[in-house]
Kinemage of the C-alpha trace (Angstrom):
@kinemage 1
@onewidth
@group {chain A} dominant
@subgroup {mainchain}
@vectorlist {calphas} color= white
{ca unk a 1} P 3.064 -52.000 -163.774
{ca unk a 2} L 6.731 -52.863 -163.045
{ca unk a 3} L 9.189 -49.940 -162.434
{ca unk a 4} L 12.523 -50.648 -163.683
{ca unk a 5} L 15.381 -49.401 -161.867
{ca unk a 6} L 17.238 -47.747 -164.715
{ca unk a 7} L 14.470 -45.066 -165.788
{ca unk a 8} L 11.722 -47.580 -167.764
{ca unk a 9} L 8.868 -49.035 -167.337
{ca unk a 10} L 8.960 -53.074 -167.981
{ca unk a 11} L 5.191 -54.282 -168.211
{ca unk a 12} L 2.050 -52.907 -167.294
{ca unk a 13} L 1.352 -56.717 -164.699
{ca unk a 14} L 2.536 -56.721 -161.538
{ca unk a 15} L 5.122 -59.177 -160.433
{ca unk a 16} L 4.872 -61.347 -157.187
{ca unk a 17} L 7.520 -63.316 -155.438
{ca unk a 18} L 6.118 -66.613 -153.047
{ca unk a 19} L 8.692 -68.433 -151.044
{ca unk a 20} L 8.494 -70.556 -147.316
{ca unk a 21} L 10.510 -69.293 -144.578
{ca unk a 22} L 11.828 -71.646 -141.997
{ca unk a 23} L 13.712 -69.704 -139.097
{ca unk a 24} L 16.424 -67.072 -137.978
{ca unk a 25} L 19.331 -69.070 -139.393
{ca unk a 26} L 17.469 -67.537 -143.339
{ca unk a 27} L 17.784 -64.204 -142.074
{ca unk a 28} L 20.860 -63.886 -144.493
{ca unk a 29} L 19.943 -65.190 -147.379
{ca unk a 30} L 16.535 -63.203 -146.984
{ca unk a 31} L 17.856 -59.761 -147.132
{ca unk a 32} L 20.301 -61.070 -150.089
{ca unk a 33} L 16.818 -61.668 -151.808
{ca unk a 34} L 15.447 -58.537 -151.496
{ca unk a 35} L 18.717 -56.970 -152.359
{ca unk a 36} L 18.781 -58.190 -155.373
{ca unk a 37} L 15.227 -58.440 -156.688
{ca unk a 38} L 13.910 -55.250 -154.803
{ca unk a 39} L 13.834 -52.644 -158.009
{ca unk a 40} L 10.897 -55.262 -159.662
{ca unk a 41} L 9.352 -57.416 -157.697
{ca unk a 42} L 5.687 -55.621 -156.314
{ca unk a 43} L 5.166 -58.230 -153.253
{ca unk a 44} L 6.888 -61.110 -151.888
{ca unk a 45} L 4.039 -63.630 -149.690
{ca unk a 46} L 6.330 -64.767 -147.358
{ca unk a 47} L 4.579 -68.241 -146.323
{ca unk a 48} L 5.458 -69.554 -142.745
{ca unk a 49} L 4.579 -72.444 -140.313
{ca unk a 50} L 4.550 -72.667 -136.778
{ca unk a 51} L 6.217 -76.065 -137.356
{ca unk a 52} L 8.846 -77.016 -138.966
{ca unk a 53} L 8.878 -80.336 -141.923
{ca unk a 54} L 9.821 -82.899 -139.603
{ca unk a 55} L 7.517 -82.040 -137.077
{ca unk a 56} L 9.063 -79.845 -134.049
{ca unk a 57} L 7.260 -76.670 -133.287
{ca unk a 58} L 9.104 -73.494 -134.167
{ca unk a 59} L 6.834 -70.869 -133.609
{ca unk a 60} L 6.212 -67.821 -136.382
{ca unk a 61} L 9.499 -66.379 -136.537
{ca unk a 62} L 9.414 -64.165 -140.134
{ca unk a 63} L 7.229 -61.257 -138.972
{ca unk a 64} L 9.027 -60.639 -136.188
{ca unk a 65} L 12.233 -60.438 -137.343
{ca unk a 66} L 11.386 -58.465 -140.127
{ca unk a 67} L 10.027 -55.735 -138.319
{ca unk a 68} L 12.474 -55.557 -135.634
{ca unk a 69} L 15.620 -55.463 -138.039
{ca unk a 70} L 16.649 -52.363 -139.137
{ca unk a 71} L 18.182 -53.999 -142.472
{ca unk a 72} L 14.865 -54.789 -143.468
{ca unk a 73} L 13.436 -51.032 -143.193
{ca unk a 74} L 13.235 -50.331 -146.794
{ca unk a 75} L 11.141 -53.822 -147.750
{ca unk a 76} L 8.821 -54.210 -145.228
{ca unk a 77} L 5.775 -52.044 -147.126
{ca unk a 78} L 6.221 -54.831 -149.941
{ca unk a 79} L 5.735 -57.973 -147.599
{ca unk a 80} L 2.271 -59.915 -147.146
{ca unk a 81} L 2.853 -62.750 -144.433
{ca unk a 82} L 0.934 -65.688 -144.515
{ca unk a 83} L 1.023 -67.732 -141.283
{ca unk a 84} L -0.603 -71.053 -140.654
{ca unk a 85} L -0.266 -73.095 -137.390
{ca unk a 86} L -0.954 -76.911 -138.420
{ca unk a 87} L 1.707 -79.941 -137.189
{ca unk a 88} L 1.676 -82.929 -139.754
{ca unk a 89} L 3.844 -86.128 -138.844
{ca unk a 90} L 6.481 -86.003 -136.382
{ca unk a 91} L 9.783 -87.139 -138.367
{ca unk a 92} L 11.837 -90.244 -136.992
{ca unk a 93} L 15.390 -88.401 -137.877
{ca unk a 94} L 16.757 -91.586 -137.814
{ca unk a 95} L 15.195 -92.433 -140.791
{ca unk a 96} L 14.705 -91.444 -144.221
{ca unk a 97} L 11.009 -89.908 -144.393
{ca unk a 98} L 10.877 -87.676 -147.329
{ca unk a 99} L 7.117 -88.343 -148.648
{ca unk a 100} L 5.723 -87.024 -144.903
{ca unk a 101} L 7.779 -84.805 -144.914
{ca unk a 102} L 6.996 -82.928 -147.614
{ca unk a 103} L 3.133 -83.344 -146.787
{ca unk a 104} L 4.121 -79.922 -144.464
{ca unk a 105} L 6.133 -78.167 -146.855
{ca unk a 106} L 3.704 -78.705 -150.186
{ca unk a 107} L 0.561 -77.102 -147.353
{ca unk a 108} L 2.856 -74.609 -146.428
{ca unk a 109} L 3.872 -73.238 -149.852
{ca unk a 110} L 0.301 -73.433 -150.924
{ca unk a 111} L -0.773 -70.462 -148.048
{ca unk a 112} L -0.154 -68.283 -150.550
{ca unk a 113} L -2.097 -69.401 -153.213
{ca unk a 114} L -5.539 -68.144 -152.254
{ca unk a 115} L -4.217 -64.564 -151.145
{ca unk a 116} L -2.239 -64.341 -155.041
{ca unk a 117} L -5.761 -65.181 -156.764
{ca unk a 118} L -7.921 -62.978 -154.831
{ca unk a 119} L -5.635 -59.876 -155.232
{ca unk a 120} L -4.234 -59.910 -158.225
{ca unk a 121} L -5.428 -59.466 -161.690
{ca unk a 122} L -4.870 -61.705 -164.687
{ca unk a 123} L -2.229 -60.691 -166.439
{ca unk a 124} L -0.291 -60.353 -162.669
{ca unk a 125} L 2.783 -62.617 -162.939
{ca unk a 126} L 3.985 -65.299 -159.733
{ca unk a 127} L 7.600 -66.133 -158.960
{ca unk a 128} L 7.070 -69.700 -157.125
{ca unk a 129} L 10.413 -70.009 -154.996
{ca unk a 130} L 11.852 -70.740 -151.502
{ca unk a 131} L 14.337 -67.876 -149.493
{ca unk a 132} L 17.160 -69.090 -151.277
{ca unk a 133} L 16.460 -68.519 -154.821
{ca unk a 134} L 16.754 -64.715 -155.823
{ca unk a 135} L 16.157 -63.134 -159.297
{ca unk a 136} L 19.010 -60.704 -159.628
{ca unk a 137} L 17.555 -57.333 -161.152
{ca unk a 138} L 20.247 -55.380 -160.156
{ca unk a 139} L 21.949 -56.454 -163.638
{ca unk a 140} L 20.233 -54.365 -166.471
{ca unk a 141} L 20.774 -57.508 -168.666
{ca unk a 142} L 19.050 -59.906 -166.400
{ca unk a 143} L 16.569 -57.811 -166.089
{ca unk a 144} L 15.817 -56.639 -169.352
{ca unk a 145} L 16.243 -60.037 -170.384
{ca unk a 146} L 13.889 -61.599 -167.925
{ca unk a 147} L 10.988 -58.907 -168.539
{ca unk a 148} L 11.394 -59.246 -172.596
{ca unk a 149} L 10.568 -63.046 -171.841
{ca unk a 150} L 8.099 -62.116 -169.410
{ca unk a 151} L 6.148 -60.356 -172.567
{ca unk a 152} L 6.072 -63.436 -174.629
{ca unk a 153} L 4.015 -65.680 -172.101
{ca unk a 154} L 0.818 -64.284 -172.374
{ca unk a 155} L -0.650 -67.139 -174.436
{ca unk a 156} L 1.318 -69.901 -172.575
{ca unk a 157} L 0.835 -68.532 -169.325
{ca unk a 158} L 4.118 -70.101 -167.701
{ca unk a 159} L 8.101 -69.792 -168.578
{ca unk a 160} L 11.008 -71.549 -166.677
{ca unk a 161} L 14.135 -69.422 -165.911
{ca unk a 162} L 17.443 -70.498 -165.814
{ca unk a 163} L 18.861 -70.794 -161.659
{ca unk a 164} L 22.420 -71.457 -160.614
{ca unk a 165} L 22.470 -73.282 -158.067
{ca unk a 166} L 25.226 -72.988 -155.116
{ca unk a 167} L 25.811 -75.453 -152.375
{ca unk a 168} L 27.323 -74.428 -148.614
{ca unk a 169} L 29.251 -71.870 -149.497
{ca unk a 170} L 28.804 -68.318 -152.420
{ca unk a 171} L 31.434 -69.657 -154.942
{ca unk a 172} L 30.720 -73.696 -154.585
{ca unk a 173} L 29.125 -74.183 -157.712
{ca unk a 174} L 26.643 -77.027 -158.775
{ca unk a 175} L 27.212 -77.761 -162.414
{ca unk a 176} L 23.599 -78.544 -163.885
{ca unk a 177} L 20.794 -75.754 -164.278
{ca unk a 178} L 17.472 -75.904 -162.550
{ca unk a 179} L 14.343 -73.781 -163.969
{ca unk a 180} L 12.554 -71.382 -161.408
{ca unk a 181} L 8.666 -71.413 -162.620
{ca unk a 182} L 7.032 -67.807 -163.106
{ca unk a 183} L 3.184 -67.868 -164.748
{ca unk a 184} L 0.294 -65.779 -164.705
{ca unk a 185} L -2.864 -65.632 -162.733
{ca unk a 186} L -5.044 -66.481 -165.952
{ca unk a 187} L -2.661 -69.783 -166.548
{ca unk a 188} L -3.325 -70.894 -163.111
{ca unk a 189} L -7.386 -70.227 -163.663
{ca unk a 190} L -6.987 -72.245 -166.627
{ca unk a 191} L -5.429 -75.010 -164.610
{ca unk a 192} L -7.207 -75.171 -161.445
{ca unk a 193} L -5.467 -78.784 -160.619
{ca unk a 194} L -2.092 -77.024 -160.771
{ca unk a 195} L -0.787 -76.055 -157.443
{ca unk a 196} L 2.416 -73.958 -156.290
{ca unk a 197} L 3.982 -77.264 -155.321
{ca unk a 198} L 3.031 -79.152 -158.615
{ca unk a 199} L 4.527 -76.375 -160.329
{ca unk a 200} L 7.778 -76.922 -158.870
{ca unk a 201} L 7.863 -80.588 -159.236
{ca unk a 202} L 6.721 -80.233 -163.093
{ca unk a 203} L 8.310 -77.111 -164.171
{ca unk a 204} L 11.916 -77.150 -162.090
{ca unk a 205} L 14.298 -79.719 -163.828
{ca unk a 206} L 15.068 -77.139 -166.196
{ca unk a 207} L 15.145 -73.847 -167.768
{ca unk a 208} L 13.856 -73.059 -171.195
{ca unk a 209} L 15.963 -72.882 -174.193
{ca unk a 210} L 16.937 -69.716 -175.523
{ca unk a 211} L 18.295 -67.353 -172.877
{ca unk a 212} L 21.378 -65.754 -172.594
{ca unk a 213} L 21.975 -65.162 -169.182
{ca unk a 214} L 21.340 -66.774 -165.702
{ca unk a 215} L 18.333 -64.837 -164.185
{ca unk a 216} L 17.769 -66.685 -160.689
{ca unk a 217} L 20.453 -67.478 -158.183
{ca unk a 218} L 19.777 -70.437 -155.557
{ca unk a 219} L 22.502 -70.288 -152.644
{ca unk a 220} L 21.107 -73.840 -150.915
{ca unk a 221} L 22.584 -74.729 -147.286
{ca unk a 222} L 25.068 -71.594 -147.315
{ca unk a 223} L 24.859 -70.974 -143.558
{ca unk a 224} L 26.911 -71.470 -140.846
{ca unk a 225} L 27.759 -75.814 -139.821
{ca unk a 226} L 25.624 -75.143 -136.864
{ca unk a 227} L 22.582 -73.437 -139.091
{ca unk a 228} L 23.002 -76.123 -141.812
{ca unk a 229} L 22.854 -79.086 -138.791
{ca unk a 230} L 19.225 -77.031 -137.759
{ca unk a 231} L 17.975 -76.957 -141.066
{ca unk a 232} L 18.986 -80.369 -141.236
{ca unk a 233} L 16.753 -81.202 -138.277
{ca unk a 234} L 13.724 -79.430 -139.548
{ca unk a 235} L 13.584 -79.686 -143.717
{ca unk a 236} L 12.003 -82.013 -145.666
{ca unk a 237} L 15.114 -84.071 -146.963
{ca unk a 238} L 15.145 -86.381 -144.035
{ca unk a 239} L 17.606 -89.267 -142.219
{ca unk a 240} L 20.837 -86.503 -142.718
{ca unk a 241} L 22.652 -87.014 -139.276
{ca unk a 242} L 25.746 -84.871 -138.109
{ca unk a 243} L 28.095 -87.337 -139.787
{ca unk a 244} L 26.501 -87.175 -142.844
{ca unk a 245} L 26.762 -83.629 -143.060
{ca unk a 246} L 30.704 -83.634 -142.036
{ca unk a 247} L 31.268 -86.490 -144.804
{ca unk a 248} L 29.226 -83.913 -147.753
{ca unk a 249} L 31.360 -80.876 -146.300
{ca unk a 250} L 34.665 -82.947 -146.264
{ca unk a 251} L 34.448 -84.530 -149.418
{ca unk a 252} L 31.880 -81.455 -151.504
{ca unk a 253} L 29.180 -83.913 -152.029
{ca unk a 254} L 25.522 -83.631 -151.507
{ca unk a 255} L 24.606 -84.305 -147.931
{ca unk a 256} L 23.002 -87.866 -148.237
{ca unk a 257} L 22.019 -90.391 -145.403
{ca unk a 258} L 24.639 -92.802 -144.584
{ca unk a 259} L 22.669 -95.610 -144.908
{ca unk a 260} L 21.724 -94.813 -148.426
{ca unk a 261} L 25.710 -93.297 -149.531
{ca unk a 262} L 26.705 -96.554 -151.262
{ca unk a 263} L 23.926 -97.121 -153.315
{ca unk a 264} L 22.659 -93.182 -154.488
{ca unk a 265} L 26.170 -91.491 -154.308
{ca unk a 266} L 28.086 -91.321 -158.018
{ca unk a 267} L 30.676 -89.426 -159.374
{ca unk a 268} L 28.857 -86.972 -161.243
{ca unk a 269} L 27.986 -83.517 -161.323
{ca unk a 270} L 24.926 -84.077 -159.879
{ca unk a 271} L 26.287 -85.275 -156.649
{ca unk a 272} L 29.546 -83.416 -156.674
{ca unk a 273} L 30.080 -79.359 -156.353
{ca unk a 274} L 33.596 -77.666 -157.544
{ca unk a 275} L 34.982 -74.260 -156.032
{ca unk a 276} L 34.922 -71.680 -158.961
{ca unk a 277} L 35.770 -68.076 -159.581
{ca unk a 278} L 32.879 -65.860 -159.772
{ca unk a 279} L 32.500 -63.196 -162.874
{ca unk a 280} L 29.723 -61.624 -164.217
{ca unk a 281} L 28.451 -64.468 -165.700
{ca unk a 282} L 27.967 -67.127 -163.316
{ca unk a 283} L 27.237 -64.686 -160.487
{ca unk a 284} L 25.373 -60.703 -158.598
{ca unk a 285} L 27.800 -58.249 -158.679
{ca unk a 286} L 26.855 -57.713 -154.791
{ca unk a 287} L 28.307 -61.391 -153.703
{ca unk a 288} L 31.119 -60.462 -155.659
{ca unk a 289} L 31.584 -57.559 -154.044
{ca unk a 290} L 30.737 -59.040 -150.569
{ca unk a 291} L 31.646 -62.132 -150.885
{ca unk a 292} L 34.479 -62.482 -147.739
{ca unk a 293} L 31.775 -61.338 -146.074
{ca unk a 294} L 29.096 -63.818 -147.262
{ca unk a 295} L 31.651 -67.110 -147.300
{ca unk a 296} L 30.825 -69.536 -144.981
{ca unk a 297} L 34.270 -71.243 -145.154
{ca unk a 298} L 32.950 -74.538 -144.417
{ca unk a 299} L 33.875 -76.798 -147.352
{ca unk a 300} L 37.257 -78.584 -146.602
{ca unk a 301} L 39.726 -77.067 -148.650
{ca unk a 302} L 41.308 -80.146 -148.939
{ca unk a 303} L 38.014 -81.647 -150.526
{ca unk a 304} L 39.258 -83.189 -153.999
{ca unk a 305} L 42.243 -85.190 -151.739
{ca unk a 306} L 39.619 -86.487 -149.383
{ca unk a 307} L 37.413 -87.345 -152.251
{ca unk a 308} L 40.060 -90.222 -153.462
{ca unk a 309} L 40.625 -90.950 -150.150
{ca unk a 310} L 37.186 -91.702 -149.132
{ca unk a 311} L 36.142 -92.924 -152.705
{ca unk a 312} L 39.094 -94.955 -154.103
{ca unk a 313} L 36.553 -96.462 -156.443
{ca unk a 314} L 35.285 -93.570 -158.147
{ca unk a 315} L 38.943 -93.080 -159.710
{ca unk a 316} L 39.634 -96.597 -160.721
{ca unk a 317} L 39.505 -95.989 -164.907
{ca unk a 318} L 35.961 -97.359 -165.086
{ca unk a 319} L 34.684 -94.391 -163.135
{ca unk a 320} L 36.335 -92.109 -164.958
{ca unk a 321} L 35.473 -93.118 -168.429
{ca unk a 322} L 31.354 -92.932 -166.408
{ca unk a 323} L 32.410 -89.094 -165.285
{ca unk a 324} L 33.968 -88.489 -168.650
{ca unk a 325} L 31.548 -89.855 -171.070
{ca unk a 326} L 28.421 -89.542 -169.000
{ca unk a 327} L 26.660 -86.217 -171.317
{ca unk a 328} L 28.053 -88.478 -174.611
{ca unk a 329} L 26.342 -91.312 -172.889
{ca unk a 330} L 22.811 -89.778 -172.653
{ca unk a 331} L 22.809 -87.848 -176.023
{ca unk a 332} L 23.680 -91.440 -177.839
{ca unk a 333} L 21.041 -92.907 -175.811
{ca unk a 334} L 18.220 -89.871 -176.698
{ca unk a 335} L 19.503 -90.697 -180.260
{ca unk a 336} L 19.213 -94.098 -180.017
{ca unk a 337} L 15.473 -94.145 -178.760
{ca unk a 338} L 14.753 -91.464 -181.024
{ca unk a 339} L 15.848 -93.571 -184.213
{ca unk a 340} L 14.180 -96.402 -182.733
{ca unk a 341} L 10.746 -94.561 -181.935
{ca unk a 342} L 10.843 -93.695 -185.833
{ca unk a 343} L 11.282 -97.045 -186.806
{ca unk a 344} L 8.516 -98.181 -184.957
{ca unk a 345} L 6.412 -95.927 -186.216
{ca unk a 346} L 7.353 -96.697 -189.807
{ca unk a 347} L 6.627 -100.413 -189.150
{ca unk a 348} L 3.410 -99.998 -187.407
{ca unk a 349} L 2.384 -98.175 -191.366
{ca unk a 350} L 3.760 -99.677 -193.283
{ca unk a 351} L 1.982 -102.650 -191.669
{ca unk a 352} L -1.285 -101.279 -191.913
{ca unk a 353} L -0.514 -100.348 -195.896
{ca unk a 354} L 0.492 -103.510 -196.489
{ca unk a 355} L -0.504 -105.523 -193.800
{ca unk a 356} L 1.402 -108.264 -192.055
């Protein structure tokens, strides 16, 4: 049963939180997380390595830290650590090595798969994140919201919630929603083949339609430069070298390799993040409270000048009828293929009615 933190009871499951954690530089974001989600979440697995995605050994940091942080004091009696030991390919950081990467960090996220199935019941409910995405149940209407959802997956087993994603700093917003994937024990049962990491890679692109609020906040790379170089060096998105970085944070862009800029960097809002002002809607009311304390400050604030310095070519008028027209674009084209799916279909009947 979930105990609501305004005088309710939500469900009678339970409701578990996984997510990996890397090193100290996550302490941050980590007690954000259970800030905000503490009132409903039963358990967080916290899954850790002793090495990192690209190889380097790191040792088991989580644990530790945890229990010798006073900050922590009130969440510890909720934590189940899961700790594995096991090196996969050593990452040429010159280089852009994604696919071993990620060998590490799909084993890693999946050490707290057996320990979920073997303690919980049925009905018991899995969050499937990383540190940096946090359900905010300190809002009643997030968290009614999310829990009157929760009630309508029984026979479908899995729902995908609406995250807002920030980049480097609290208020640097990334325009298009991602879905965080919650299901039941009994869903995964009835698909054994379906792992913590295929969840995320099937069930992430998007939320569901029909909500009304952002549940799930993801606050991705907001550290420190020196923290975001580190996790740079140890995460699964490879070939990112210090000048990389210093181009994304100049310029508000994705961090991509150099060699690969030209071809995968366009001016869209997939690829570039705009300073906003938070409100109630696009953001916890903690980081609005905090957030001079949480900033990072390390976006240029001279980013949209350096943009047309750096990328003359995105603001010649072909690029900006792209950025303009770009969502008009893809729902004439889903149109389009729509209309001609029917067609085909029509022919391919009226074919066999009346043959050829």
């Amino acid at each position: 049963m979930v105990a609501g933190p305004y005088g309710k009871f939500y469900l009678y499951m339970k409701l578990i939180e996984a997510f990996l954690f890397s090193e100290v530089h996550e302490r941050d974001l980590l007690l954000l997380k259970f800030k905000l989600s503490n009132g409903l979440i039963d358990e967080w697995i916290i899954c850790e390595n002793a090495y990192s995605h690209q190889g380097d050994y790191t040792g088991l940091i989580a644990r530790n830290l945890i229990e010798n942080d006073a900050a922590f004091e009130e969440y510890r009696n909720k934590i189940k650590y899961i700790e594995g030991n096991r090196q996969f390919d050593i990452i040429d950081k010159t280089k852009k090595q994604d696919n071993l990467a990620f060998k590490c960090e799909n084993w890693q996220r999946e050490l707290g798969y057996d320990y979920f199935m073997k303690n919980y019941d049925n009905e018991d409910c899995i969050l499937i994140h990383d540190v940096d995405e946090m359900c905010d149940f300190t809002d009643k209407r997030r968290a009614d919201e999310f829990f009157l959802k929760l009630k309508e997956i029984k026979h479908k087993g899995m729902m995908q919630v609406p995250r807002l994603r920030f980049w480097y700093d609290f208020d640097n917003k990334f325009e298009q929603l991602y879905g965080s994937v919650v299901c039941s024990k009994s869903f995964l049962l009835r698909n054994p083949r379906l792992t913590f990491s295929e969840m995320r890679r099937l069930y992430t692109s998007q939320p569901d339609s029909g909500w009304n609020n952002i549940i799930v906040f993801e606050y991705s790379s907001c550290y420190t430069f020196d923290a975001l170089m580190r996790k740079m060096d140890t995460n699964p998105h490879t070939g990112v070298n210090r000048q990389a970085v210093e181009r994304a944070l100049r310029c508000n862009h994705r961090a991509i390799p150099l060699f690969d800029l030209e071809k995968k960097l366009k001016p869209t809002r997939k690829f570039f993040f705009e300073k906003v002002k938070l409100d109630e809607t696009n953001s916890p009311q903690y980081v609005r409270d905090n957030l001079q304390n949480l900033r990072t400050n390390i976006v240029d604030e001279n980013y949209q000048q350096n943009r047309e310095r750096e990328y003359p070519h995105f603001y010649t008028l072909k690029y900006k009828l792209i950025d303009a027209n770009i969502d008009s674009f893809k729902k004439i084209r889903k149109k389009f293929l729509k209309k001609i799916r029917f067609l085909s279909r029509k022919l391919k009947v009226e074919k066999l009615i009346y043959g050829s």
